[in-house]
GUVO-508180 format. One record per residue (C-alpha): residue number from 1; x, y, z. Coordinates in nm, 3 decimals, always signed. Layout:
# GUVO-508180
num:u:v:w
NUM:X:Y:Z
...
***
This chain:
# GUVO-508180
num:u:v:w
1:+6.678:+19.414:+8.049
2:+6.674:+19.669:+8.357
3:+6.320:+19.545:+8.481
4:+6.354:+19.161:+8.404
5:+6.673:+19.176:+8.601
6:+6.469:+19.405:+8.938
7:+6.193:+19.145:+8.903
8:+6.421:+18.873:+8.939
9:+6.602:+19.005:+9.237
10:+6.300:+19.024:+9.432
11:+6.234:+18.680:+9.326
12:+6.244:+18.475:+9.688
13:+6.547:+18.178:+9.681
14:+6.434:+17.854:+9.732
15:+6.431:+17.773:+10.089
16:+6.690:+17.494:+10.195
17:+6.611:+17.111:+10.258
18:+6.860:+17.186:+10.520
19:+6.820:+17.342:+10.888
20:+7.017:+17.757:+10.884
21:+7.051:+17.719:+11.248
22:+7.244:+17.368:+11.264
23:+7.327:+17.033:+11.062
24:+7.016:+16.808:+11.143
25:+7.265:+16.519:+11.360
26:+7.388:+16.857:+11.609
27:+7.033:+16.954:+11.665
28:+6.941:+16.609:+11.801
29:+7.259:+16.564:+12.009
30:+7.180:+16.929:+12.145
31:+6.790:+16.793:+12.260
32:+6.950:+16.477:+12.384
33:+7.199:+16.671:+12.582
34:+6.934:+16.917:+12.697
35:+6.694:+16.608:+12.817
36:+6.988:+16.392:+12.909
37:+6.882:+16.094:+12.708
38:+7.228:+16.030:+12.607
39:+7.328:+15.692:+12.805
40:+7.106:+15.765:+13.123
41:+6.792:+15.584:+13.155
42:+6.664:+15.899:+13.337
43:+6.256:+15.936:+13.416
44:+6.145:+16.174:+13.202
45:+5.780:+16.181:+13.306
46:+5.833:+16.497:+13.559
47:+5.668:+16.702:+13.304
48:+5.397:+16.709:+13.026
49:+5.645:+16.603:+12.768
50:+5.581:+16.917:+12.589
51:+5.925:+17.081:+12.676
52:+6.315:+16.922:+12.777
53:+6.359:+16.845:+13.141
54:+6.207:+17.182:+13.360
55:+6.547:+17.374:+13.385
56:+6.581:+17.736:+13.286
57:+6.312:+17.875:+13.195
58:+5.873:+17.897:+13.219
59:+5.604:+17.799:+13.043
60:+5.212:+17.931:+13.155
61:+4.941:+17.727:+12.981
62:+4.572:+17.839:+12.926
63:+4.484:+17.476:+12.987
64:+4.531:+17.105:+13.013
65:+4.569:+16.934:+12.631
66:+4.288:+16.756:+12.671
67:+4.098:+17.061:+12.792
68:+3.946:+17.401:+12.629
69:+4.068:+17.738:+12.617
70:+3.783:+17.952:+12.706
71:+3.743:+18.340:+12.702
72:+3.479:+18.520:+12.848
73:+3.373:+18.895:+12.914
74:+3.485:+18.988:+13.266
75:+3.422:+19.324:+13.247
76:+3.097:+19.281:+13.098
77:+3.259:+19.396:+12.767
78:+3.502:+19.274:+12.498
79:+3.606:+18.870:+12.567
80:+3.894:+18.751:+12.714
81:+4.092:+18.467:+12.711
82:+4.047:+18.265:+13.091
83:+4.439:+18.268:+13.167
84:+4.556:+18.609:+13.027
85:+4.301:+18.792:+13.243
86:+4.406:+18.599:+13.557
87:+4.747:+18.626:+13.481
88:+4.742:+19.042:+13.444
89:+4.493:+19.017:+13.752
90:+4.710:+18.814:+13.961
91:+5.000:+19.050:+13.916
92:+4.852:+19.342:+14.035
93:+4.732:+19.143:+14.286
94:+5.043:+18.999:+14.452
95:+5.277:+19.264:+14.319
96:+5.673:+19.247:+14.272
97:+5.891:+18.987:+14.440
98:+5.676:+18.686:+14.436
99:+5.790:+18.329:+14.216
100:+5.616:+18.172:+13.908
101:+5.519:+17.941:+14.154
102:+5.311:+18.174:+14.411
103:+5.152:+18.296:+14.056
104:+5.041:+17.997:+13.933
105:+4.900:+17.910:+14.220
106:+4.679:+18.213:+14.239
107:+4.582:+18.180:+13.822
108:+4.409:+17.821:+13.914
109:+4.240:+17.925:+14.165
110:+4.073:+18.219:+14.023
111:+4.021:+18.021:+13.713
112:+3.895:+17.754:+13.921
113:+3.601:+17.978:+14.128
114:+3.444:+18.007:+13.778
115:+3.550:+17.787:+13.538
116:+3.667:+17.424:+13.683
117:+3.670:+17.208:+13.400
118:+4.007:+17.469:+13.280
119:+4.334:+17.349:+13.462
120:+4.596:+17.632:+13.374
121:+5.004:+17.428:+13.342
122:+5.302:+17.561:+13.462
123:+5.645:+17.389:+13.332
124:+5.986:+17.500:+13.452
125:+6.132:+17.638:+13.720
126:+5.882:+17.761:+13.963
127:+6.082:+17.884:+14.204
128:+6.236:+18.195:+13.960
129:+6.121:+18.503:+14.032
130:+5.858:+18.671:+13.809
131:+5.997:+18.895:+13.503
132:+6.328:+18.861:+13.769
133:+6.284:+19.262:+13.845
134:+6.029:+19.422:+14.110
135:+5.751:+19.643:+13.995
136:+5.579:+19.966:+14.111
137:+5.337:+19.914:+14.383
138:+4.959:+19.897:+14.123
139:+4.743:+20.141:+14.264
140:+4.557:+20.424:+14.009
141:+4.451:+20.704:+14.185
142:+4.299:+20.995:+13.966
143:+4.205:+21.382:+14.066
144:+3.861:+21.471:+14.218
145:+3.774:+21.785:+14.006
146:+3.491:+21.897:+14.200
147:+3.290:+21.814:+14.444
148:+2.867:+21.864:+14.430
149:+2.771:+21.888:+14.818
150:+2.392:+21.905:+14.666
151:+2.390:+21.589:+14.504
152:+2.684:+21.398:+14.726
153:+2.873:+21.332:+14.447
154:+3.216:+21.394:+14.309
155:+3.348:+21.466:+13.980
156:+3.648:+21.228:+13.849
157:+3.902:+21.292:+13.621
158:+3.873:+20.942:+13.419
159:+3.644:+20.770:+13.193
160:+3.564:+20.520:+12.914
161:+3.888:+20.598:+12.774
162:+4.060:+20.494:+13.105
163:+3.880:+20.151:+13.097
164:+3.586:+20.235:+13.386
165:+3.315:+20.120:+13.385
166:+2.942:+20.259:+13.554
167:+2.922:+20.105:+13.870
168:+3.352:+20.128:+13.996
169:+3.414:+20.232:+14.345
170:+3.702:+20.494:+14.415
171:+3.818:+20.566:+14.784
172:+3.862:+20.913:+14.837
173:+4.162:+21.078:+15.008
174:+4.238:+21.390:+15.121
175:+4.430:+21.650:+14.886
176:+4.785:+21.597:+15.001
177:+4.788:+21.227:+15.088
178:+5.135:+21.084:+15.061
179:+5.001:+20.731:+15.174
180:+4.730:+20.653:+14.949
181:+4.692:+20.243:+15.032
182:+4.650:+20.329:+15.376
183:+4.301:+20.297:+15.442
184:+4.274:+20.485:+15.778
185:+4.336:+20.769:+15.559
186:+4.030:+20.735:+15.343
187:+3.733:+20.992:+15.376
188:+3.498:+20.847:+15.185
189:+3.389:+20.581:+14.912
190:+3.225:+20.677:+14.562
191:+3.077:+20.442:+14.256
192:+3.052:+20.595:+13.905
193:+2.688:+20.695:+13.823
194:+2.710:+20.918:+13.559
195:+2.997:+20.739:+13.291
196:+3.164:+21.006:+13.016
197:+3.416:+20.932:+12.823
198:+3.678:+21.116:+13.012
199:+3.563:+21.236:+13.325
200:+3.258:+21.103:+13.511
201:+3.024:+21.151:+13.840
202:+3.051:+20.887:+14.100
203:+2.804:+20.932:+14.393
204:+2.905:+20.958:+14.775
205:+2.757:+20.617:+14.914
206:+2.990:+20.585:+15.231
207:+3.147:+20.878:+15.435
208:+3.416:+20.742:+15.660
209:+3.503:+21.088:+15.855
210:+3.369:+21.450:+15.876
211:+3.652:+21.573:+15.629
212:+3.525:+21.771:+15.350
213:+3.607:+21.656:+15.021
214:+3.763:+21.931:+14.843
215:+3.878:+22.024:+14.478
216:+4.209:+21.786:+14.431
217:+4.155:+21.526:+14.621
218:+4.269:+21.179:+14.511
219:+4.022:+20.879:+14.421
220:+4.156:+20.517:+14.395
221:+4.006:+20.228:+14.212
222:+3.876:+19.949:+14.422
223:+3.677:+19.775:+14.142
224:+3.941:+19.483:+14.093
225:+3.943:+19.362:+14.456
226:+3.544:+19.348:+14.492
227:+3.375:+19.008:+14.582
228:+3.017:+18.985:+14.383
229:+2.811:+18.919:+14.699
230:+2.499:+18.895:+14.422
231:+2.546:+18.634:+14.138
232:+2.377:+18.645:+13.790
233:+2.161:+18.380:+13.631
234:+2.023:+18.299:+13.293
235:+1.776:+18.064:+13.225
236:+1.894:+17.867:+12.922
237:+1.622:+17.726:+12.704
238:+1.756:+17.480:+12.477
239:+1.690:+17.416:+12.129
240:+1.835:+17.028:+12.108
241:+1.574:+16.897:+12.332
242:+1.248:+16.696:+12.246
243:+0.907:+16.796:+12.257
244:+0.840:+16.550:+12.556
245:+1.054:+16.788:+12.808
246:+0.850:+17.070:+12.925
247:+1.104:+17.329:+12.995
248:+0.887:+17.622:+13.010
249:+0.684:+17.551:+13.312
250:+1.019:+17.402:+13.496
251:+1.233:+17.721:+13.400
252:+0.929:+17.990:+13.478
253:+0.893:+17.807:+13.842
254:+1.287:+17.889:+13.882
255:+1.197:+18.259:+13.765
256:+0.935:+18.271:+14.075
257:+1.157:+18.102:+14.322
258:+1.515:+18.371:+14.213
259:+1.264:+18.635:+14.284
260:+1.232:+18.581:+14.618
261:+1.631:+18.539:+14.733
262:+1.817:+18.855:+14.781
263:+2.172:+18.610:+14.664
264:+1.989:+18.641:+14.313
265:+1.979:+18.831:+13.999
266:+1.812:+18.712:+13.667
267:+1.946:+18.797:+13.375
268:+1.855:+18.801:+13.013
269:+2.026:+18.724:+12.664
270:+2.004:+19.113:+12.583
271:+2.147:+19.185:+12.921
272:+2.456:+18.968:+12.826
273:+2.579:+19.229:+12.623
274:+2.566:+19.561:+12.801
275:+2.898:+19.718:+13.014
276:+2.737:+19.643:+13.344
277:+2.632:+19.253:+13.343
278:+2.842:+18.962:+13.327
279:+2.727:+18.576:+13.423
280:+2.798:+18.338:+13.710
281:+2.540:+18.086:+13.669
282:+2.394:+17.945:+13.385
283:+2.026:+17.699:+13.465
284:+1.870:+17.425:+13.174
285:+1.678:+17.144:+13.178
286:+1.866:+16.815:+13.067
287:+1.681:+16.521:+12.850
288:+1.595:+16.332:+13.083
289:+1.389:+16.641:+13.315
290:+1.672:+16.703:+13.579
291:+1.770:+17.078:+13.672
292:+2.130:+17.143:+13.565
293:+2.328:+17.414:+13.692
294:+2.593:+17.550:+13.480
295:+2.910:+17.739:+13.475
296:+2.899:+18.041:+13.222
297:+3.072:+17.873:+12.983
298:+2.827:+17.652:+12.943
299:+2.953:+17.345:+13.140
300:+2.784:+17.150:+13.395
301:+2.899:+17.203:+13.718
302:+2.985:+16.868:+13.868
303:+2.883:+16.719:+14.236
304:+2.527:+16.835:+14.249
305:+2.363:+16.550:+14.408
306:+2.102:+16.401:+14.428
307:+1.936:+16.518:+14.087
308:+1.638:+16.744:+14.120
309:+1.370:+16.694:+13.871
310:+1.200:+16.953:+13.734
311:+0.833:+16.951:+13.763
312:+0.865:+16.763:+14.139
313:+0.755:+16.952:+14.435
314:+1.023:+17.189:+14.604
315:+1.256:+17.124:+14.300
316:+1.268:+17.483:+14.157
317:+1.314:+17.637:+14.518
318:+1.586:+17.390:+14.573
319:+1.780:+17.479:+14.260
320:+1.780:+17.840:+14.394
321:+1.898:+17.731:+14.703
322:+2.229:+17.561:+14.561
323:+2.274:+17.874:+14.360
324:+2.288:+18.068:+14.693
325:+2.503:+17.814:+14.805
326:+2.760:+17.812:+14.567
327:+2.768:+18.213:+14.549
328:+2.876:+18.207:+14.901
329:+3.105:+17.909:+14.867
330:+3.276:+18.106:+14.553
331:+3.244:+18.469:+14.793
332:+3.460:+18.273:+15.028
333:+3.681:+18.102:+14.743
334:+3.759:+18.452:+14.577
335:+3.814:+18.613:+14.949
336:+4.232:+18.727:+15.015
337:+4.445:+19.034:+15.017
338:+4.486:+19.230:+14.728
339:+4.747:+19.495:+14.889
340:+5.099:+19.457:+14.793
341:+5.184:+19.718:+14.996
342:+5.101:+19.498:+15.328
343:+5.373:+19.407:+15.584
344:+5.219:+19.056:+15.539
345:+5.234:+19.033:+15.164
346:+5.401:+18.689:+15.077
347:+5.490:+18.603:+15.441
348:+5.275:+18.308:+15.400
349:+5.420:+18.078:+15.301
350:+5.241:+17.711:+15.189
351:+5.316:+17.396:+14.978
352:+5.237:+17.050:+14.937
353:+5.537:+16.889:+14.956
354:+5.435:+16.517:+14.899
355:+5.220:+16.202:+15.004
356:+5.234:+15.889:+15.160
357:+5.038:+15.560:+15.189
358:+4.713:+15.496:+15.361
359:+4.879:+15.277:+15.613
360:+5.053:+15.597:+15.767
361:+5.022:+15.672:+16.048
362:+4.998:+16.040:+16.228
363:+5.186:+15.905:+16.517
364:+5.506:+15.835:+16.307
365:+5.752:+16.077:+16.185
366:+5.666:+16.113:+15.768
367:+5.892:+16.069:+15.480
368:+5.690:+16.248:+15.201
369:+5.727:+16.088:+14.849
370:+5.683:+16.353:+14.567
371:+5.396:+16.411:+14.404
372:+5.376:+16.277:+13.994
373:+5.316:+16.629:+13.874
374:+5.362:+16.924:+14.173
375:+5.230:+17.143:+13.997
376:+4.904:+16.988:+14.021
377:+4.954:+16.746:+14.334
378:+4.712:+16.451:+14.324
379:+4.635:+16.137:+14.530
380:+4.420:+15.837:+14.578
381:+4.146:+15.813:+14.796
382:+4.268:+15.741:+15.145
383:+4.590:+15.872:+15.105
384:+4.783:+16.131:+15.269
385:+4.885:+16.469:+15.163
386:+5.148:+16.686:+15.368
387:+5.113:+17.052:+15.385
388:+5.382:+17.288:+15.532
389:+5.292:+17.624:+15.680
390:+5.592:+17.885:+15.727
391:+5.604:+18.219:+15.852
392:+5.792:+18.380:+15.603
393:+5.930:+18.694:+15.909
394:+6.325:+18.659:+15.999
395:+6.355:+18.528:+16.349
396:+6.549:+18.808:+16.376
397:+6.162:+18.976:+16.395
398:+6.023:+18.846:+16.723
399:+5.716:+19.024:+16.699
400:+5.557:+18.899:+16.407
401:+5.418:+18.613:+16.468
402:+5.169:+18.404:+16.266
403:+4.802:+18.325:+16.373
404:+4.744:+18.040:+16.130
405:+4.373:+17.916:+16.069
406:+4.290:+17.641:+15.784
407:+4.015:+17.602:+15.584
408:+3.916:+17.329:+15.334
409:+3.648:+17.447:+15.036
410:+3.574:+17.071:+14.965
411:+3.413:+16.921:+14.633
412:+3.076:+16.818:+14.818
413:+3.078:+17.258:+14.813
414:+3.110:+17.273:+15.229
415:+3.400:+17.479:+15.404
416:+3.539:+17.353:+15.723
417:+3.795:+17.436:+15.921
418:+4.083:+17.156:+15.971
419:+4.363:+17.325:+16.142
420:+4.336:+17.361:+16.427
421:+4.057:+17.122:+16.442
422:+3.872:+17.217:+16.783
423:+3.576:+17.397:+16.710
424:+3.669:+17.619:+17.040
425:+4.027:+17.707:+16.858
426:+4.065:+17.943:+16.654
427:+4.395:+17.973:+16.523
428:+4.789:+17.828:+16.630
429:+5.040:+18.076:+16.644
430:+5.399:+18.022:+16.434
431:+5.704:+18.225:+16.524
432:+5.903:+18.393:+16.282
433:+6.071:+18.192:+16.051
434:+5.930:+17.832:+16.199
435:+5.739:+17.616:+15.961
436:+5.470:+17.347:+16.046
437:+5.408:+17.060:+15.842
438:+5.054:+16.933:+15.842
439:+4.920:+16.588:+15.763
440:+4.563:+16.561:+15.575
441:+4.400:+16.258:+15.501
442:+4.234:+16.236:+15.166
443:+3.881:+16.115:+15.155
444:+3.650:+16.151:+14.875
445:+3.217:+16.144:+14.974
446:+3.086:+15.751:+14.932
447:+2.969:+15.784:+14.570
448:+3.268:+16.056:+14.420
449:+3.492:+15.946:+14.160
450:+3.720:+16.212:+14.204
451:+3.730:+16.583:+14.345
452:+3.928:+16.857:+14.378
453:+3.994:+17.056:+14.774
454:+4.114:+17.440:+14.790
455:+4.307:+17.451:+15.140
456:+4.294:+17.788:+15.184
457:+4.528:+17.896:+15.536
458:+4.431:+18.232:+15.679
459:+4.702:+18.405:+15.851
460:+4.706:+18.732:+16.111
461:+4.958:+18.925:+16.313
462:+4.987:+18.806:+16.695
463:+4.796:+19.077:+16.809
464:+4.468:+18.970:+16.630
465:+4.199:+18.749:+16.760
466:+4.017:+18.671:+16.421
467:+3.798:+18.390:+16.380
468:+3.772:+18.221:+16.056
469:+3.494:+18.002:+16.153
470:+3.262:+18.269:+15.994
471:+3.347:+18.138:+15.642
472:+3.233:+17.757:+15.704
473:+2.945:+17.599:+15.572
474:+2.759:+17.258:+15.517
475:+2.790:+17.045:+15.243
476:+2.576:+17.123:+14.951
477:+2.157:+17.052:+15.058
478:+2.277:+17.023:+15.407
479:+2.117:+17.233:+15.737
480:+2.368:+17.524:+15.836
481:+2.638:+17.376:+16.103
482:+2.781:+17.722:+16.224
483:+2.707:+17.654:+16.582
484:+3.027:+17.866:+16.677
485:+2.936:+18.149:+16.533
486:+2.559:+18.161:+16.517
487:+2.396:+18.438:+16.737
488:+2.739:+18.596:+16.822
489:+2.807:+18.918:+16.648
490:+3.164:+18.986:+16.514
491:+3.408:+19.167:+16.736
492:+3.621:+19.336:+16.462
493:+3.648:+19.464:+16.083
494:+3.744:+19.130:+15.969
495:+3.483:+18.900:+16.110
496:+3.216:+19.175:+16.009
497:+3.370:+19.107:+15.653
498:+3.340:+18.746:+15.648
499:+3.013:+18.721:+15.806
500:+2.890:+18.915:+15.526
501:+2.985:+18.639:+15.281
502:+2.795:+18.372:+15.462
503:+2.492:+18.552:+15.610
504:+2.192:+18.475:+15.595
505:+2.072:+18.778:+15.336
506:+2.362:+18.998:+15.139
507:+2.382:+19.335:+15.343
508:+2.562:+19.442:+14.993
509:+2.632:+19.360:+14.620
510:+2.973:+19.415:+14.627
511:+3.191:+19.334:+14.895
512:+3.558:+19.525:+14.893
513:+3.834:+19.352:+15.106
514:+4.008:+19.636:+15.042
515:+3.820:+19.811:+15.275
516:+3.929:+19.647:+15.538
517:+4.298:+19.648:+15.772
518:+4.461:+19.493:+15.489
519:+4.774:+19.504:+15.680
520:+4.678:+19.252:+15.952
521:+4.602:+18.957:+15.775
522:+4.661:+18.809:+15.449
523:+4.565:+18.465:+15.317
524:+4.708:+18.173:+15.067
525:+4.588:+17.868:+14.897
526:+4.595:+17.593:+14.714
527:+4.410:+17.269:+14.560
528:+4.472:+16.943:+14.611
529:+4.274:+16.632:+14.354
530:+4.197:+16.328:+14.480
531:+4.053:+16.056:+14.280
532:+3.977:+15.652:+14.373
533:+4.248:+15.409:+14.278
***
């Protein structure tokens, strides 16, 4: 009877009609409480529905419900999932101390500069502080083991195993260096050549002093803070179309036209695979013989206009010229401060705080009504939006003052600045602790349905004389319009950086902001949708 009676014991009980936690009539008074549905007639349309009224705690979404989750291969390796890898690269970016808020504000607009049909959701309380407990400053600095003066290079201590990849810059320091996010410090910049699986060569390919670079010395990663300068394409032959679109001939005179422009890369389906690609532009042929440009998901990016038919003359080169187009508009999208460490981190402050009618008028004082979702402000066409600017010092800090510049990345793909508005000024300064709050009128181009703006505010200690006016450009198929800063050359670190996004051929691949005096300016943005009525 001994086994009968083990075998039953291990026999699972039925599980109970009935909830363990709480009789079924308590749970529903509990959610009623929690939503306050109880005798109030309270709106509960502030959120998605999903969760009880946003009190308490924070929920991230990959996406929008009626949207896709996508994953893709950042690192030109194993997939990830869109949100996660914005998240963790947000994190490092803005480091401890900053609010769910600030951080979902960066996650859509990273996700955004790639992938814009994926809307990451926040529900909750926005304003809590992330994990509610500061973090170590991210920086990963490993040992220089040697140094070959013959072949400029250095040997690293990290590999594979450490997640590198061929083709990651380092800055080197000198053995000793207490300070090693101070770039004034930094002797020289290396980029893995030779990749091991533990240690690995990285070649000299910018000496910034005379210092020799000795046995010991530190290396830090720069790799997550680079700006692709170059963007990849594939050519995507489809296999759904009919035998009356010639795609051949219309994709091969694409192939001629990306080998001329500097902006360009082509890339193959082999290519796809290996640790140093990764896409940023996908370019088919549609049914009906129009170019399409797409994201690398796969997904049409919207706004092109007009159509460009394939086969037409200048078509082809004028596909290759939106692609150059939109790398620089995304350069300039995926352009801020990745250093924690910087006296300016999170001292910009910005929000939309709500809209009004298109009667109002500037002249008036405004009374802001809240947006339906903040998270995701929207308004009609010919509304307006309010936008308040704060400099996040203590008054109690006179000297820090605020040069604020603001750019809009619009959906007809231009960048113009809009505060302050006189081409001949370049920035308004804000005290410590004073906040500005900025009208914009919403206006959509004649024949848009809807589109999204990134107002992106540039900020710099009172000292600095930056102009911004380096980033702008025309609307998509439109002459250049930089008229302030054409023929002048830039007059400091920062300008030099920018103009290097929107020149007129890529001086580089890889751009690293990091390079520059990260602790004199810092940046913030965020998008605004409009759509017609």
């Amino acid at each position: 009877m001994w086994p009968f009676a083990a075998w039953e014991s291990l026999t699972p009980p039925p599980r109970p009609a009935e909830s363990l936690v709480a009789p079924i009539a308590e749970l529903i008074g509990n959610w009623d409480d929690m939503t306050q549905r109880s005798g109030t007639t309270r709106d509960l349309k502030a959120g998605s529905g999903w969760l009880p009224a946003p009190s308490g705690f924070v929920l991230l979404a990959a996406c929008r419900p009626s949207e896709s989750a996508l994953e893709y291969a950042f690192e030109g390796r194993e997939r990830n999932g869109v949100l996660t890898y914005n998240l963790l690269r947000s994190l490092d970016d803005l480091g401890p101390g900053l609010s769910y808020k600030t951080l979902h504000d960066r996650i859509v607009s990273c996700v955004h500069s790639r992938f814009r049909e994926q809307t990451p959701m926040m529900e909750g309380d926005g304003a809590r502080d992330v994990f509610g407990s500061e973090r170590a400053a991210p920086y990963y600095a490993v040992n220089v083991m040697s140094y070959d003066a013959a072949g400029n290079r250095v040997l690293l201590a990290a590999g594979q195993a450490h997640g590198l990849r061929r083709g990651a810059r380092f800055r080197i320091y000198p053995s000793g260096t207490i300070d090693l996010l101070d770039t004034g410090k930094a002797i020289a910049l290396a980029e893995i050549s030779i990749l091991e699986a533990a240690d690995s060569w990285a070649d000299i390919i910018e000496r910034f002093s005379g210092s020799m670079i000795e046995q010991g010395a530190q290396a830090v990663l720069l790799e997550p803070n680079s700006i692709d300068l170059v963007s990849r394409v594939y050519l995507h032959h489809r296999s759904d179309l009919g035998a009356g679109v010639e795609q051949d001939s219309a994709l091969k005179a694409v192939e001629e036209a990306v080998k001329e422009n500097r902006w360009l890369k082509l890339t193959s389906t082999s290519m796809l695979t290996s640790e140093d690609e990764k896409l940023d532009f996908q370019v088919a042929v549609n049914e009906n013989g129009g170019y399409e440009i797409w994201d690398p998901s796969g997904r049409k990016i919207k706004n092109l206009r007009p159509e460009l038919r394939a086969g037409e003359a200048g078509s082809a080169a004028g596909v290759v010229r939106r692609l150059e187009h939109l790398t620089k508009f995304n350069a300039a999208k995926d352009l801020r401060n990745h250093d924690p460490t910087s006296p300016l981190a999170r001292r910009l402050i910005i929000e939309l705080v709500g809209k009004e009618d298109s009667d109002y008028d500037p002249a008036n004082e405004p009374h802001p009504k809240a947006f339906d979702n903040p998270m995701l402000p929207e308004v009609n066409n010919g509304e307006w939006a309010f936008l308040r600017i704060k400099n996040g010092f203590s008054e109690h800090q006179p000297d820090n003052v605020l040069n604020i510049t603001v750019l809009d990345l619009q959906p007809d793909w231009g960048i113009t600045q809009i505060y302050p508005s006189g081409a001949a000024e370049w920035f308004v300064p804000l005290d410590p602790g004073m906040e500005v709050l900025l009208p914009l009128s919403a206006s959509l181009p004649e024949d848009y349905t809807e589109g999204t703006d990134t107002i992106k505010v540039f900020a710099t200690l009172g000292g600095s004389t930056t102009s911004f006016q380096w980033l702008q450009l025309p609307p998509l198929d439109q002459p250049p319009r930089r008229a302030t800063t054409r023929g002048q050359k830039p007059k400091d670190p920062l300008e030099a950086m920018m103009g290097a996004i929107t020149s007129e051929q890529p001086g580089m691949r890889n751009l690293e902001p990091g390079r520059y005096p990260s602790k004199v300016w810092t940046t913030a943005e965020i998008e605004l949708r409009t759509k017609r009525a």
